[in-house]
C-alpha positions in Angstrom: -59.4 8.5 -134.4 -56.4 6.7 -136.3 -56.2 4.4 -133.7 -60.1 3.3 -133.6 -60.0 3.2 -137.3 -57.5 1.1 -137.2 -58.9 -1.4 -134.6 -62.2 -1.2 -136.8 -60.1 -2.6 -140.0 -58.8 -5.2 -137.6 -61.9 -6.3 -136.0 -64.5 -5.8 -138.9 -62.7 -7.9 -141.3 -62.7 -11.2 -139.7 -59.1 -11.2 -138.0 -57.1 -12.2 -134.7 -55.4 -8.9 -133.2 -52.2 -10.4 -131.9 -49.8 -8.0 -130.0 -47.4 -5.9 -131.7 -43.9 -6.6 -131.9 -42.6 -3.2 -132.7 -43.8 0.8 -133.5 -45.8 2.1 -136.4 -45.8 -1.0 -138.6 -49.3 -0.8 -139.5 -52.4 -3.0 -140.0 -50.1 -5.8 -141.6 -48.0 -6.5 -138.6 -50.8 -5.7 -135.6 -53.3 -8.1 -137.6 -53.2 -11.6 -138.9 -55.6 -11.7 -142.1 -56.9 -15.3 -142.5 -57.1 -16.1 -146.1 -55.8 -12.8 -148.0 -51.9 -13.0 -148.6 -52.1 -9.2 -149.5 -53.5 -5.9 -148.3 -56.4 -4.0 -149.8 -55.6 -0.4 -150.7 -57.3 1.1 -148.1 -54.8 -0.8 -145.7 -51.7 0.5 -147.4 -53.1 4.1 -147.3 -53.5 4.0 -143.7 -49.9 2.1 -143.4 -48.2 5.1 -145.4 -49.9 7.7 -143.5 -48.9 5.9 -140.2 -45.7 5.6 -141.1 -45.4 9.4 -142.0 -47.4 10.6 -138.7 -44.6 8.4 -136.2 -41.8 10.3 -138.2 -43.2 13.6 -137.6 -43.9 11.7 -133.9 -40.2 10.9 -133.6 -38.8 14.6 -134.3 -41.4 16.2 -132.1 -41.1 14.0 -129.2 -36.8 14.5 -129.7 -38.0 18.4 -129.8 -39.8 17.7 -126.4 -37.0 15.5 -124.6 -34.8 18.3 -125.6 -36.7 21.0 -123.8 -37.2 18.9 -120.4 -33.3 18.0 -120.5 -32.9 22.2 -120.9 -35.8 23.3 -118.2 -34.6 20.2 -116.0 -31.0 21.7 -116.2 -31.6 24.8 -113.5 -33.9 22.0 -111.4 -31.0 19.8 -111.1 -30.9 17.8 -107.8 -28.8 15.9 -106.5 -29.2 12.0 -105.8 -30.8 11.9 -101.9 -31.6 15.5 -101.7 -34.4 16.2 -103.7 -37.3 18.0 -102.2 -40.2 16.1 -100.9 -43.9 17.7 -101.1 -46.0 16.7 -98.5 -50.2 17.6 -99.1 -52.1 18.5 -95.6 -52.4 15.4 -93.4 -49.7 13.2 -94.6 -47.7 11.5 -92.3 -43.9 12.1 -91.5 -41.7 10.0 -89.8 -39.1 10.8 -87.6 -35.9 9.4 -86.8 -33.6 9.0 -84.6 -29.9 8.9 -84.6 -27.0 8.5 -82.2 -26.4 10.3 -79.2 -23.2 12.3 -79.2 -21.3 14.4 -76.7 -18.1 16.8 -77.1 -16.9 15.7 -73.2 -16.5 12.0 -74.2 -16.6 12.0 -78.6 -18.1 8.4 -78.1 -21.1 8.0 -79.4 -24.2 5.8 -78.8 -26.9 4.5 -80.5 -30.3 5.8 -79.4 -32.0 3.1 -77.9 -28.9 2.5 -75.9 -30.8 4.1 -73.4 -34.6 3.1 -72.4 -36.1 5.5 -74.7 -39.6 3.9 -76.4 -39.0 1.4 -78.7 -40.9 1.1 -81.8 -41.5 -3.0 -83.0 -39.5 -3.5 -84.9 -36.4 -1.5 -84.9 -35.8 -0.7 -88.5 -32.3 0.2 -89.3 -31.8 2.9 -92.4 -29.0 2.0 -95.3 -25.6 4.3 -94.5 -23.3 4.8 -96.2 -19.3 4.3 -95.8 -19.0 8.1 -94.5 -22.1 8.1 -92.0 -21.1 4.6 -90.6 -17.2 5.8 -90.1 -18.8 8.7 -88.5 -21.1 6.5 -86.0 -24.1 8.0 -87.1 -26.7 5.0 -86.6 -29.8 5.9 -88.3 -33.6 4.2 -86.8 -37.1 4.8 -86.8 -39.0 5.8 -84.1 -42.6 6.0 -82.3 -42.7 9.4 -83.4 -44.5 10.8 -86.0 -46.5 13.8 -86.8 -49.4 14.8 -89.5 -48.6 17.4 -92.2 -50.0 20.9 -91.1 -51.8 19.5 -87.8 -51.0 21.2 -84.8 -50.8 18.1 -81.3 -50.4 18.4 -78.3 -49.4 15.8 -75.5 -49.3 12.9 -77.7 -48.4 10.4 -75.7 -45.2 8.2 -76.8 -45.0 5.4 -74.0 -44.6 5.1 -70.4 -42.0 3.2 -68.4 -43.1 1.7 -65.4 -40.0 2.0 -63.5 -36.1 2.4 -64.2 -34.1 -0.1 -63.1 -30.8 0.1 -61.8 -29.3 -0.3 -65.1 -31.0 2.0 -66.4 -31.0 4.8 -64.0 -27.6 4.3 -64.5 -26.9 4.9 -68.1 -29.5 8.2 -67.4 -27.3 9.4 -65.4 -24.1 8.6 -66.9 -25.3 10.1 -70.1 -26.4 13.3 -68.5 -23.0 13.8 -66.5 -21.0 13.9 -70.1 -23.8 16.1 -71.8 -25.4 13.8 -74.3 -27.7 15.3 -76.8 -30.7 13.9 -78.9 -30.3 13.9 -82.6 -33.3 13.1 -84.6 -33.8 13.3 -88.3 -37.2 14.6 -90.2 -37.1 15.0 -94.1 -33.3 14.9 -93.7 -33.4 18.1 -91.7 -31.3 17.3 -88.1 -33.3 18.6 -85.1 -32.3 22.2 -83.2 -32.7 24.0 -80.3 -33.2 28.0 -81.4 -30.2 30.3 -79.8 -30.6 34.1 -80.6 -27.8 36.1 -80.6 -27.6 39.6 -81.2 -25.1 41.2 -84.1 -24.9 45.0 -84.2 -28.3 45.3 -82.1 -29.8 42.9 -84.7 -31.1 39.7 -83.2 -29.8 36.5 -85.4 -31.5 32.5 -85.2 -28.7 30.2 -85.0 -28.9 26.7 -84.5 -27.7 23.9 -82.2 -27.5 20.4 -82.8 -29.8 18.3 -80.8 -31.0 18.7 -77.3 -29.6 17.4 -74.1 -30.8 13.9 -72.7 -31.2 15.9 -69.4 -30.1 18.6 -67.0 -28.3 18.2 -63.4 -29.7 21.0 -60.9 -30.1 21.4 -57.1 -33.7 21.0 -55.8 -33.2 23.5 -52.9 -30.8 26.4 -52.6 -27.3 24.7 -51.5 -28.4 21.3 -51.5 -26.9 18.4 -53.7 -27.4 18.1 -57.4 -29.5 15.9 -59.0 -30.6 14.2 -62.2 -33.2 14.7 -64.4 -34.1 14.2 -67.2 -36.2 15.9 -70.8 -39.3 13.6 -71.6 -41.0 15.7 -73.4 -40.3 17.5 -76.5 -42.1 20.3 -78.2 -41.3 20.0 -82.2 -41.7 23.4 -84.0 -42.1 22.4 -88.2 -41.2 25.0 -90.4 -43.1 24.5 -94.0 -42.8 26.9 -97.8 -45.9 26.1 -99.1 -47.3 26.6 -102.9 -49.9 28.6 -103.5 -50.6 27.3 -106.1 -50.7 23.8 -105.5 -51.3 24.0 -101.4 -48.4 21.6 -101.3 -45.5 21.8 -98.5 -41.9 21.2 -98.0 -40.3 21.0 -94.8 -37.7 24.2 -94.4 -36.8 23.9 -90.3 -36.9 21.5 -87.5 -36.6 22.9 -84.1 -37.4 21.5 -80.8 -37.6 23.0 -77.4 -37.2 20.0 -74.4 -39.1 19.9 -71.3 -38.4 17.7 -68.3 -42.2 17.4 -66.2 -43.5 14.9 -64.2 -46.8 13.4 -66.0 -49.4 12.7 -63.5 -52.6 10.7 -65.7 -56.0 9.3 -64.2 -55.6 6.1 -63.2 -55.5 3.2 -64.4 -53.4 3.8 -67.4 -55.0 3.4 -70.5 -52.7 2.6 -72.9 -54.9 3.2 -76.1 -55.7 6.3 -75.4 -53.9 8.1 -72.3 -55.2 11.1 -70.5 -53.1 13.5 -68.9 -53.2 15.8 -66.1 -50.5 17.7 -66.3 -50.7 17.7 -70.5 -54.4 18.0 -71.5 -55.6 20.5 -74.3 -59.0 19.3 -73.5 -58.6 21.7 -70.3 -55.9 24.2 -71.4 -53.2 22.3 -69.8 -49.8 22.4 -71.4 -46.3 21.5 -70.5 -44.5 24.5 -69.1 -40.8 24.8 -67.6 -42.7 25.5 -64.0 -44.0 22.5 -63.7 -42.1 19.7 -61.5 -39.4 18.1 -63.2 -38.6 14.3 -63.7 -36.5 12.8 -61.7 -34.2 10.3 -62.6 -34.4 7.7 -59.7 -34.4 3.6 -59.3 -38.1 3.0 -59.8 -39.0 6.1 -61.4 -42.4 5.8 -63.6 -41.7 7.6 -66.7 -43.9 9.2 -69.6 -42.4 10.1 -72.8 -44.6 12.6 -74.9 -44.1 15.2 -77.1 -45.9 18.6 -78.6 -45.9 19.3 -82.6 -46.5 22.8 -83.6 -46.6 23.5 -87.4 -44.9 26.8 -88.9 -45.3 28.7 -92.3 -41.9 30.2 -93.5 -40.7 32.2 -96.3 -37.7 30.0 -96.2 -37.2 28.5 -99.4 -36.4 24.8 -99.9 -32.9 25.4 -101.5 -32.2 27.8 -98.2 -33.3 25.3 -95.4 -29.9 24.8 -94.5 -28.6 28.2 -94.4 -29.8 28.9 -90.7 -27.3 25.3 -89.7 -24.6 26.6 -91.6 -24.5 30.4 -90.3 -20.8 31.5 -89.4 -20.3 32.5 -86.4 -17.1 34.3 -86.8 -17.2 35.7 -90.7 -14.7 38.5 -90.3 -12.2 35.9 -88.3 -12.3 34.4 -91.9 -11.5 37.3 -93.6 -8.6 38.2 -91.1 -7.6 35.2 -91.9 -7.4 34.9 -95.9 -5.9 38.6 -95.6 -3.4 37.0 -92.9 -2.4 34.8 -95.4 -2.6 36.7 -98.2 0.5 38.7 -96.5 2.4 36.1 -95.9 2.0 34.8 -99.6 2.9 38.7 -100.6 6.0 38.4 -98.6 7.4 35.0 -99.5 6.1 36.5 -103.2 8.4 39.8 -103.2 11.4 37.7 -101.5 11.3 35.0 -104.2 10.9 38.0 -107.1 14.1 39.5 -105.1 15.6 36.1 -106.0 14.8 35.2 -109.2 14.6 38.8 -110.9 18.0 40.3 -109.5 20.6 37.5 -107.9 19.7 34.7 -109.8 19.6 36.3 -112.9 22.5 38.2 -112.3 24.2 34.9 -111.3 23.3 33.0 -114.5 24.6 36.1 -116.8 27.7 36.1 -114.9 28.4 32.2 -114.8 27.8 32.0 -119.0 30.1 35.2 -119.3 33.0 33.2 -117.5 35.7 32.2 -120.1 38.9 31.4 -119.0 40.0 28.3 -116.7 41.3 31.0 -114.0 38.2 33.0 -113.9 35.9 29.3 -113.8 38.0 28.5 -110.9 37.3 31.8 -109.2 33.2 30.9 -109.5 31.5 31.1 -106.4 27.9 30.3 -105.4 25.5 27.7 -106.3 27.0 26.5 -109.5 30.0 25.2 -107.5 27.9 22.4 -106.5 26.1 21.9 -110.2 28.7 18.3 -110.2 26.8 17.1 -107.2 23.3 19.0 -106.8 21.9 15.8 -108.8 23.5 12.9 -107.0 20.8 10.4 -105.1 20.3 11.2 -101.3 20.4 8.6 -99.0 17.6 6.6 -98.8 16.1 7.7 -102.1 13.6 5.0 -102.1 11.7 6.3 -99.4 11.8 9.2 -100.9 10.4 8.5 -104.0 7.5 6.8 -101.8 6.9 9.5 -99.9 6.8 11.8 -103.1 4.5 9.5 -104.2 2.0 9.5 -101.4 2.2 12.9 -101.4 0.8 13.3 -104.9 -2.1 10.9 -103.9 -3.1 13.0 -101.1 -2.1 16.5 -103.3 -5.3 14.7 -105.9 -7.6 13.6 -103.4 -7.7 17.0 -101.9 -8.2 18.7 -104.7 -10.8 17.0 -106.5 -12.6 16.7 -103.4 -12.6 20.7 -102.6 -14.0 20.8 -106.5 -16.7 18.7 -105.4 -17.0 20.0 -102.4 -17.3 23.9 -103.5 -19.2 22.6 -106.7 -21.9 21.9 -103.6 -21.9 18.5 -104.0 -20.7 17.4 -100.4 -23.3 18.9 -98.9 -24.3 18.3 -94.9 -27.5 17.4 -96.3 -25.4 14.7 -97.9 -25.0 12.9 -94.6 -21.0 11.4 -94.7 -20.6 12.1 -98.1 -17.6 14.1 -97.9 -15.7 11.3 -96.0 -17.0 9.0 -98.5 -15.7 11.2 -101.1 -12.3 11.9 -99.7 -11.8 8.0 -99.3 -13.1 6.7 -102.4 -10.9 9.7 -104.5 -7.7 8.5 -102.4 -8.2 5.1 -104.1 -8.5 5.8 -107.4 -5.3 8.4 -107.1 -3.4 5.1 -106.2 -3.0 4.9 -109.5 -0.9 8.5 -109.1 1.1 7.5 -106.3 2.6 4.4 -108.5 3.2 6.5 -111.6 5.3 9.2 -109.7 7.3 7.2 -107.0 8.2 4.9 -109.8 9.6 7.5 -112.0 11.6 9.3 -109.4 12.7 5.9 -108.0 14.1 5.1 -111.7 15.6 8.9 -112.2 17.7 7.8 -108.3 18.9 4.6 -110.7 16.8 2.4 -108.8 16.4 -1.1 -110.5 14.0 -3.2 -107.4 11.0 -1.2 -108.5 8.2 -3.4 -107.5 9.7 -3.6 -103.6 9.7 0.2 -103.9 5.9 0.0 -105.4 4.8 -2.5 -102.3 6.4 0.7 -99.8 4.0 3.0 -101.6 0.9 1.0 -101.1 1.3 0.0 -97.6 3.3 2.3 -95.3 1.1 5.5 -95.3 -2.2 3.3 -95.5 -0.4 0.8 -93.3 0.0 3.6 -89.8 -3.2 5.2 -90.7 -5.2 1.4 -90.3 -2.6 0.4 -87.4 -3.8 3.5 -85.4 -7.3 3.0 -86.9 -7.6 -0.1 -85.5 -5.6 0.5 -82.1 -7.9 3.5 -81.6 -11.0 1.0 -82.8 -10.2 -1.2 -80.3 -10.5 1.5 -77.4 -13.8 2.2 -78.9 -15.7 -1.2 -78.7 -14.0 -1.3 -75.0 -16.7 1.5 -74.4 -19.6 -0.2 -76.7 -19.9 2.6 -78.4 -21.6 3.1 -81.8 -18.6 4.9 -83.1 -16.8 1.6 -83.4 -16.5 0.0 -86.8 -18.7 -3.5 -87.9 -16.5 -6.2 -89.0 -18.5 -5.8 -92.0 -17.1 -2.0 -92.8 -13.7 -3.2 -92.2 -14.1 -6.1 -94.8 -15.0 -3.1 -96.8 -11.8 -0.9 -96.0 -9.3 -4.2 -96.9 -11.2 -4.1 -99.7 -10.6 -1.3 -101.0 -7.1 -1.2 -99.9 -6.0 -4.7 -101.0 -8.5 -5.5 -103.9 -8.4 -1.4 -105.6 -6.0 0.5 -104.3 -2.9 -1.5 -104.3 -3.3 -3.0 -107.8 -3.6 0.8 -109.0 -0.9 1.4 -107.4 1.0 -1.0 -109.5 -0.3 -0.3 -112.6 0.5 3.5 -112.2 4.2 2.3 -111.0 4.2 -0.3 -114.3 3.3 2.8 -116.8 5.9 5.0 -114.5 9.1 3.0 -114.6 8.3 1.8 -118.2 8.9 5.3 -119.0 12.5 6.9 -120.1 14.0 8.2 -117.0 14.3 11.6 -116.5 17.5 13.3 -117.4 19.8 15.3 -115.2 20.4 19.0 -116.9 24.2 18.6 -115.2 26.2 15.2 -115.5 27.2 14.5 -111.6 31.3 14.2 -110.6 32.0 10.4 -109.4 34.0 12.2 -106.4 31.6 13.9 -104.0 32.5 17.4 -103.1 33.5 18.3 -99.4 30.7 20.6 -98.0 32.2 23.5 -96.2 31.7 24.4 -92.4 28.0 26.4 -92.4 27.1 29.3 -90.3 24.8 28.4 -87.2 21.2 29.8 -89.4 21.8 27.4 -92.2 21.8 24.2 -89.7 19.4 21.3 -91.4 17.4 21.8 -87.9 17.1 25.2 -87.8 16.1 25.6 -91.3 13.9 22.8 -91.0 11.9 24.2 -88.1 12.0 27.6 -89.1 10.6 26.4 -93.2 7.6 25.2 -91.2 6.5 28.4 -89.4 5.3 30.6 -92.7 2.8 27.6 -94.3 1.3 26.8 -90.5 0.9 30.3 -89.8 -1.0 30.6 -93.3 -3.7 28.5 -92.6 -4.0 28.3 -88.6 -6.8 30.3 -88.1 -8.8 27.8 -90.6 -7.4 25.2 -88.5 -9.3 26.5 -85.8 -12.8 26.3 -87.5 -11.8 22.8 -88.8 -11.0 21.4 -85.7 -14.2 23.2 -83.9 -16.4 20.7 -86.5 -14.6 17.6 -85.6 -14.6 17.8 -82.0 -17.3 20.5 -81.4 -19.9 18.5 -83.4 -20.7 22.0 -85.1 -21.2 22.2 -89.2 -18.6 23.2 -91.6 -19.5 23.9 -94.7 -17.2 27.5 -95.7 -15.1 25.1 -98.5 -14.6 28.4 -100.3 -12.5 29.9 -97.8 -11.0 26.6 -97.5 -9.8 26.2 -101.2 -8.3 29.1 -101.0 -6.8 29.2 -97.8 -5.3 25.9 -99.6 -3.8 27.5 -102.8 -2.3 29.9 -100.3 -1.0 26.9 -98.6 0.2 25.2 -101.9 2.0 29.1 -103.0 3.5 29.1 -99.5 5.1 26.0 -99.3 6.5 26.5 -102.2 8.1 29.6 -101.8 9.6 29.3 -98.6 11.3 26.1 -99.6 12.8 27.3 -102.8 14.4 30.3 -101.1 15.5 28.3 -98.4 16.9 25.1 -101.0 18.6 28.8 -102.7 20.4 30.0 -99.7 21.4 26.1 -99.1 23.1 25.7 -102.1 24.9 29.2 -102.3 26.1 28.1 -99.2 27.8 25.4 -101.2 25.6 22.6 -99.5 24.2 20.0 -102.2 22.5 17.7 -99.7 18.8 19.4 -100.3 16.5 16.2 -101.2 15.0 15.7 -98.2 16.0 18.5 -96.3 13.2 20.5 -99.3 11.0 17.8 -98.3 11.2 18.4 -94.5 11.0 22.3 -94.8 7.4 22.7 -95.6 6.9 19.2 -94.1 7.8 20.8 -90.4 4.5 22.9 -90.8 3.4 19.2 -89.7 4.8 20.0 -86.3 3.4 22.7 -85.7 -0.4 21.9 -86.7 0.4 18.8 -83.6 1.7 21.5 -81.4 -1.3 23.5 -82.3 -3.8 20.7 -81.7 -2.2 20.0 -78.3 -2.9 23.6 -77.3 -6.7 22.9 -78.4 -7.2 20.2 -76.4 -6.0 22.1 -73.1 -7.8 25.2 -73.8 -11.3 24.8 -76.1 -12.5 21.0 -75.1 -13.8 19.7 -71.7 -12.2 16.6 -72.0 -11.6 14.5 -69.4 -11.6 10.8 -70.0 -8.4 8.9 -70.4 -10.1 6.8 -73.4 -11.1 10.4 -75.1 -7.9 12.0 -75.0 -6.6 8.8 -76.6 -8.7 9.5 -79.2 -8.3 12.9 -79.5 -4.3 12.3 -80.2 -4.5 9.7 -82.1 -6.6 11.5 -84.6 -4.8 14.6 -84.3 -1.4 12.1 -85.0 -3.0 10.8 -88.1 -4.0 14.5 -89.4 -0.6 15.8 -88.5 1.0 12.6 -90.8 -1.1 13.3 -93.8 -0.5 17.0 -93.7 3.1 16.4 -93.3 3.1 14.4 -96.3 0.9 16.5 -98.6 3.1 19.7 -97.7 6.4 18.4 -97.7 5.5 16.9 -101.2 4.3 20.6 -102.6 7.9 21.7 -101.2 9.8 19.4 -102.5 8.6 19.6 -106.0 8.6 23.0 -106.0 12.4 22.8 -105.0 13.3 20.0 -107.9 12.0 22.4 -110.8 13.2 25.2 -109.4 17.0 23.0 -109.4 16.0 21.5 -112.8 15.6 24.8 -114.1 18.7 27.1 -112.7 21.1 24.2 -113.7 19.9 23.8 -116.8 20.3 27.6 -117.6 23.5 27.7 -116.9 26.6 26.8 -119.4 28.9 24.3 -118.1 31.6 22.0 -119.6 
């Protein structure tokens, strides 16, 4: 009523409305008054009272943001995985992405084979993670209507294969390839029950096979053929309220049949025999299979059968993720949990009793004969602190280690914070790159500090080694391994535009945070040693067999390998078995355990070292947990022999190479935990003790 009032003053006294320029400034500003310089008093009276009614406007429309931000807060969704509504009738989409296979771990785009072809071929935006991944997102011919129940919708017909194409049929169903398609962001599944103390359990599995090889008659030769029609099952949580519908499962069932249709074809509107609701007909497993032959007339079609679910939307995932092997888990955080208990009471044994006994007797000693007398670890307190050989790569290595030490962490807080998600399609290896750029920054500040407390004075050489050789053998084998990949035109082989991307980030992020953390680090005081260090070395007595640097080396690795192994296990099932993973709360702490293990073991094997009078423990703290690296290769080698069927040279190439580049970055990341561990445990005895 304000308004119209308003407009009534306006219009009824002979003015122009023009538009306003701003809020709640009244008849004055909203109309131009020819001939009268000032307002009437009716005018201001509504200006004051328009002024006072946006006030009151402001605060309760603040009150009103408030609440949403508050009632929004336990709605919160993240970017890409909000739910999607769907009212009766609408149309969905499916897509289609690559075709994968654990025999060969190449993939392939979808219409890599002659599948029906929609015009045109639209290609969806991936990101850095799904395109490393060679997941190749497109649209397709297929596409259902909310809630409608079809049946032998015809997708296209092929009027024969070709040679080629029989070929890369048959190829495709030798190495078991499988389908993956995408609807509402939910991958497709083929139901598997299995039964768990008498109680039958859905699981999933990825995809469905391209096709099947089987024997016609009993004893005769195998042959192809292939799934061309697919029966979609569409689980759906609907409102009651609202009769709207979100899309909670996406399982499909495959059916190889040969289609035999009236002739001639009619392509509008195809009538099948062997498919035809019109006379009861459906697609069954008993009828006669499609061959896969030169010349071969093909007919793609498909079934859609809608499903109400008590599934929630928030829970649509939680059939996918299902563990298989729960109590393995559990065996193997209590495995762990030993190991850490052990390495726990041996370091308590240490610190509590020897070491402080040590300490109490060393500051006790006071005459010259009885200092001579001293035996132990403070004989070595005038060299314990002198530079190792080499003490620039060390300081590199330290520093890389720290980088990787960050971007594992942050991206297990993430990651258990639910935010790297499988519905989140390669956002966890988007993540885990991204994070290792920005800890560049890390890996300059600490190499360059250690590399100054060594006395080094060529710190920007140093700083170029800790940009480029960890980066630099993980892109040589990237790209050696790359290489093998576009040999097999396969979609898991990186665009020249990704790589553009990768230098990118290496050269234009990464390496100037490098040196700016490495500027801010050897600007710094260096640190100080808690003993000054003899200019003489000491001669290291003969040691016992057990305290060889080999030996200890090898046998330092064994504890932190055998704390996370059985993890290992699941982790490498997901790589190469194409299966989810998405436990990251047994992994973080199956990696504190690993971070408490590694450093125990190396500080009580860095404490027997040096009782044995033997100052040289730099790297030798570094390599201790750092051997664990061995092992996880060792381990991977046995997986390869005895879980995966793989038998292609190119494959296996790929397999090792991977597995190399794993076994590198845990080797770094571990023998970085030990080695710090080891310095402040050094730091701190030496600097306990009296000396003069």
């Amino acid at each position: 009523s304000r308004a119209s009032h308003h407009r009534r003053l306006c219009t009824g006294a002979g003015t122009v409305p023009k538009r306003s320029t701003g809020t709640a400034r009244g008849c004055r500003d909203c109309c131009l008054l020819p001939g009268r310089a000032r307002e009437t008093k009716t005018e201001r009276l509504w200006r004051r009272e328009g002024k006072m009614m946006m006030m009151r406007d402001v605060r309760i429309g603040a009150v009103v943001c408030l609440a949403v931000l508050v009632s929004s807060a336990s709605a919160f969704y993240l970017p890409g995985v909000a739910p999607q509504d769907y009212q009766r009738d609408d149309i969905v989409f499916v897509k289609v992405n690559k075709l994968d296979s654990t025999k060969t771990q190449l993939p392939f785009e979808y219409y890599s084979l002659p599948y029906c072809r929609p015009n045109p071929i639209v290609s969806s935006a991936e990101n850095l993670g799904e395109v490393l991944r060679g997941d190749r997102i497109d649209n397709s011919l297929y596409q259902l209507e909310m809630r409608l129940d079809e049946q032998c919708k015809v997708v296209c017909k092929v009027d024969a294969l070709t040679t080629s194409q029989t070929r890369d049929f048959k190829a495709k169903i030798e190495d078991e390839y499988r389908v993956n398609m995408i609807l509402d962001n939910l991958p497709v599944a083929m139901v598997k029950m299995r039964e768990e103390d008498g109680v039958p359990i859905k699981t999933y599995e990825r995809g469905f096979p391209v096709g099947f090889k089987a024997a016609i008659e009993e004893g005769g030769t195998e042959k192809f053929f292939l799934h061309n029609h697919v029966r979609f099952a569409i689980l759906y949580h609907k409102d009651i309220e609202t009769d709207l519908a979100r899309i909670v499962g996406f399982e499909c069932e495959p059916f190889s049949v040969k289609h035999e249709y009236e002739a001639p074809w009619d392509p509008v509107k195809p009538s099948l025999d062997t498919c035809n609701p019109g006379r009861m007909q459906y697609v069954t497993h008993g009828l006669a299979p499609q061959i896969v032959e030169d010349g071969e007339e093909i007919v793609f079609s498909y079934d859609v059968v809608f499903k109400m679910s008590d599934i929630k939307w928030a829970s649509r995932w939680d059939t996918y993720l299902m563990m298989m092997d729960d109590q393995i888990h559990w065996f193997s955080i209590i495995n762990s949990m030993m190991i850490v208990l052990f390495l726990s009471g041996m370091l308590a044994l240490i610190m509590l009793r020897t070491l402080h006994r040590d300490i109490s007797r060393y500051n006790q000693l006071e005459t010259a004969e009885e200092a001579q007398e001293e035996s132990g670890w403070k004989l070595v307190h005038g060299d314990v602190f002198r530079p190792p050989g080499a003490f620039g790569m060390l300081s590199v290595f330290v520093g890389t280690g720290f980088q990787l030490i960050g971007m594992t962490c942050v991206t297990m807080v993430f990651a258990v914070l639910g935010f790297l998600s499988p519905a989140n399609r390669g956002g966890l290896m988007t993540a885990m790159l991204l994070l290792y750029v920005i800890m560049g920054t890390v890996n300059g500040y600490v190499s360059a500090r250690l590399y100054k407390m060594f006395k080094g004075v060529d710190w920007k050489i140093n700083t170029l080694k800790a940009a480029f050789i960890f980066p630099g053998v993980v892109f040589v084998v990237f790209c050696i391994l790359n290489s093998f990949i576009w040999g097999q035109k396969s979609s898991g082989a990186v665009p020249f535009g990704t790589f553009f991307v990768l230098i990118f980030l290496w050269f234009g992020i990464s390496v100037p945070l490098v040196f700016m953390g490495a500027y801010f680090g050897f600007k710094k005081e260096a640190l100080e040693d808690p003993v000054r260090t003899n200019k003489i070395p000491r001669q290291i007595p003969e040691q016992p067999w057990y305290m060889h640097e080999i030996f200890a080396i090898l046998i330092g690795g064994i504890l932190p390998f055998g704390a996370v192994f059985i993890e290992l296990f699941f982790i490498l099932t997901s790589m190469w078995l194409h299966q989810f993973y998405y436990i990251f709360g047994f992994l973080a702490l199956v990696f504190a355990i690993l971070i408490v293990t590694c450093a125990e073991i190396t500080i009580v094997l860095c404490y027997f070292q040096l009782c044995s009078e033997d100052y040289h423990w730099w790297w030798r703290a570094y390599l201790t947990s750092g051997s664990s690296a061995l092992y996880l290769f060792a381990y991977g080698t046995f997986y390869f022999f005895t879980k995966l069927d793989i038998s292609k040279p190119v494959s296996g190439i790929l397999y090792f190479g991977y597995m190399f580049v794993l076994s590198y970055g845990f080797f770094v990341l571990t023998g970085t935990i030990g080695f710090y561990a080891c310095f402040y445990f050094v730091r701190t005895i030496y600097g306990s003790v009296k000396i003069d």
